[in-house]
VEXFI-964185 format. One record per residue (C-alpha): y, z, x. Coordinates in pm, whole numbers, plus 50000, padded with zeros to 5 digits. Each point is the difference from the previous one (the first is absolute). Example, Ala and Ser with C-alpha at 12.3 -4.5 7.8 and 13.67 -1.06 7.14 Angstrom:
% VEXFI-964185
495505078051230;503444993450137;
This chain:
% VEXFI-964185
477964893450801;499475035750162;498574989250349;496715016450129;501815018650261;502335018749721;497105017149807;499535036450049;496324994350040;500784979750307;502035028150195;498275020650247;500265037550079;502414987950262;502124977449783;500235040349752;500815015650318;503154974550074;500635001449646;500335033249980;501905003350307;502794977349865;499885018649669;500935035050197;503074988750153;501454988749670;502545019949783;498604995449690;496815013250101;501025030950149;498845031749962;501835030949918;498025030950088;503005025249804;498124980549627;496005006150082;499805028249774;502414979149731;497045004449767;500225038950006;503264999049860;501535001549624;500264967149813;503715011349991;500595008650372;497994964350065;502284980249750;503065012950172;498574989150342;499264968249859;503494997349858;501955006650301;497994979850196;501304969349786;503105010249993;500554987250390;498734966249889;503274984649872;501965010850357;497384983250206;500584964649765;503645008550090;499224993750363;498624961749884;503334993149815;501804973650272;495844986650016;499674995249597;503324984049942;498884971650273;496894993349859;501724998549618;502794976150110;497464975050169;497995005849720;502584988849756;501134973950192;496474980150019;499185014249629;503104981249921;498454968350123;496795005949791;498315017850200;497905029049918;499495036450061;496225008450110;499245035850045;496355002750250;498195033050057;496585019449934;499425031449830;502755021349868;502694975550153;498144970549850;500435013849686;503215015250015;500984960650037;498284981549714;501735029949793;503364990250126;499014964249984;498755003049620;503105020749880;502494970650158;499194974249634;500905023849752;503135017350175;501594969450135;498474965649845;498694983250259;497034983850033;496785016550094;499504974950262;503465018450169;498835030450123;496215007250063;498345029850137;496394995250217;497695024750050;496884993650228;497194996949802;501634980749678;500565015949701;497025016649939;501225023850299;503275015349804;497515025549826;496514996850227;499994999950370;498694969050177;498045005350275;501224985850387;502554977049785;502855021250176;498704992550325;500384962649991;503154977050136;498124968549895;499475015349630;504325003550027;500104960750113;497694991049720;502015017249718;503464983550162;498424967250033;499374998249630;503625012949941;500824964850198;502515019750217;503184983350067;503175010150235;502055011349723;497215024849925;500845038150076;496195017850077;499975037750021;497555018950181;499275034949878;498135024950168;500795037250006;497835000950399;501804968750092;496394986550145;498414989849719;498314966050084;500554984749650;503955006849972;500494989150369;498084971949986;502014990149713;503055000450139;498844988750319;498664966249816;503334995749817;502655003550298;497404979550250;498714973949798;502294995949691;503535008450182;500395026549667;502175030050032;497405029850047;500935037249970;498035029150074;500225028649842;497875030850117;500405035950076;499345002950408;502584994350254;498954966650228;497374987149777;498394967550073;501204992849617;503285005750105;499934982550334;498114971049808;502654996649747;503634983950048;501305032149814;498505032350030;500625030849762;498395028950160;500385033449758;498855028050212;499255023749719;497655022850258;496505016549935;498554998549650;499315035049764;496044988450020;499714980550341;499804967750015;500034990849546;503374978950040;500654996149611;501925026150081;503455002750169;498854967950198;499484981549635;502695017249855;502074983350285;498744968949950;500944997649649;503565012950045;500274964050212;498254977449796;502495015249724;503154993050251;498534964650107;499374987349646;502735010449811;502654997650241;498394961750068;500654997349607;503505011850041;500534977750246;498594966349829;502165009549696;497625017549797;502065026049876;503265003849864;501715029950190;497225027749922;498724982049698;496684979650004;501164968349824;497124982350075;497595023549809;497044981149796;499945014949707;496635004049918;499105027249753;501985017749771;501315030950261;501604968250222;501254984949736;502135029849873;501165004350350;501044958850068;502405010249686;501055032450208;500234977650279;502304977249826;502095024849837;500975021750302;500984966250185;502014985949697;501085027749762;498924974149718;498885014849683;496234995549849;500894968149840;501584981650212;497525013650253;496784987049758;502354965049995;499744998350371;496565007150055;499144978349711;501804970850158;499055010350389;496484996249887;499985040150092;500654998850354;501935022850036;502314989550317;500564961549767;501185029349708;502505018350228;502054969550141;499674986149587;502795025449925;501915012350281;500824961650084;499954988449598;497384972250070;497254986349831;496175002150085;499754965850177;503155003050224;498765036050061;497014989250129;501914972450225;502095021150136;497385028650145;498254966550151;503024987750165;500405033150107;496285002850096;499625028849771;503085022750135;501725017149680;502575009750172;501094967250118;498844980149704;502735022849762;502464992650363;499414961849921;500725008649650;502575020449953;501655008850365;498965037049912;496665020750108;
């Protein structure tokens, strides 16, 4: 659904020359005249550069703190009410979503349908670029509209510029016509993301080591949140059991030694009654804990996480007055 007037072949000289303008009075895309001759120097001298410039990445996420923890909390509030987690951006921030997205099933159980990362241009765009597909609010509706967006929804635009058309549009669409929470998350101070978005998280991370390629501290940025908005979300919805992930799906062998890990650091059971458990649980692994630290079997287990809409913590509580 790219509209005419979003293709590149449709911008004139003039439309470059605006373009560009905008582009020069960004952060990200500044230009640092003490790295032109990077190039000249030792791969060593050049790794250390690199190195240190990362380094400052973490203290500028600092600044976001009071920012993230609003946007988790709502987050977790509507998630708790079924809504879902949608992560919208083009590029290096698309795809720094659908990874966060796709790594959500297999360290917390929950349904693919939960958390979902967009990147303009579909799929085919996580490893080849798609031409103009960045450029297009309408392509954002399109991909939201076959979501069916509801209010309980949480819709996060990601953009390291803060202008791009796709991730604005997206949350734009969500907050206007769907009444969804919308964050932005970008790496320029007053973006239109941010002023789009209920919640903005601006990480100022400054000038990149090659100008303007934002898979670097901007991406590296990016990913630090994602990592605080998921899991924290996850925390919050009960997903873990102090700093244990109880609701791991054990899917291949290397997960399924570490569900009995899991187990046995929470419980201090031995193998066989933690095999017992699992075996009864059905091997979830969250069903397995509250099957011996509250002495119950496998169906009251499972009745008590339910009543306790998957807590641990308070199902064992109902159980036992204890955890």
């Amino acid at each position: 659904m790219t509209s005419t007037a979003d293709t590149p072949s449709s911008y004139s000289s003039s439309s470059y020359r605006e373009l560009r303008a905008q582009l020069e009075t960004l952060t990200t895309e500044a230009f640092r005249s003490e790295l032109s001759e990077i190039d000249q120097l030792p791969t060593l001298e050049i790794a250390r550069i690199m190195q240190g410039e990362d380094s400052t990445v973490p203290e500028a996420v600092a600044t976001q703190l009071p920012q993230i923890a609003a946007a988790i909390d709502a987050t977790a509030e509507r998630m708790a009410r079924g809504g879902r987690l949608i992560y919208a951006g083009a590029g290096t921030a698309g795809r720094l979503g659908v990874l966060d997205a796709s790594e959500c099933p297999p360290t917390f159980n929950t349904d693919p349908a939960d958390v979902i990362g967009l990147i303009a241009g579909g799929p085919g765009a996580m490893s080849n670029s798609v031409e103009g597909a960045e450029d297009s609010k309408e392509l954002a509706a399109a991909d939201l509209d076959e979501l069916q967006l509801t209010a309980d929804d949480t819709v996060v635009g990601i953009s390291a510029s803060g202008r791009t058309p796709y991730a604005v549009g997206a949350v734009e669409y969500a907050r206007n016509t769907h009444g969804a929470l919308t964050v932005g998350l970008s790496c320029n101070a007053g973006s239109p993301l941010g002023e789009a978005a209920e919640l903005g998280i601006e990480v100022v991370v400054g000038p990149e080591l090659l100008t303007g390629s934002t898979r670097l501290k901007a991406g590296t940025a990016q990913k630090l949140v994602l990592n605080m908005l998921s899991t924290i979300t996850m925390i919050r919805l009960g997903k873990t059991y102090g700093n244990l992930m109880v609701d791991l799906r054990a899917s291949n062998d290397k997960l399924r030694a570490r569900s009995r890990r899991i187990v046995s650091l929470a419980t201090g059971a031995g193998d066989e009654a933690i095999e017992a458990a699992l075996t009864q649980a059905d091997d979830e692994v969250k069903n397995a804990i509250l099957i011996i630290l509250a002495e119950v079997d496998g169906r009251t287990a499972a009745r008590l996480l339910a009543d306790a809409h998957g807590h641990l913590r308070a199902a064992i509580r109902a159980a036992t007055g204890e955890g």
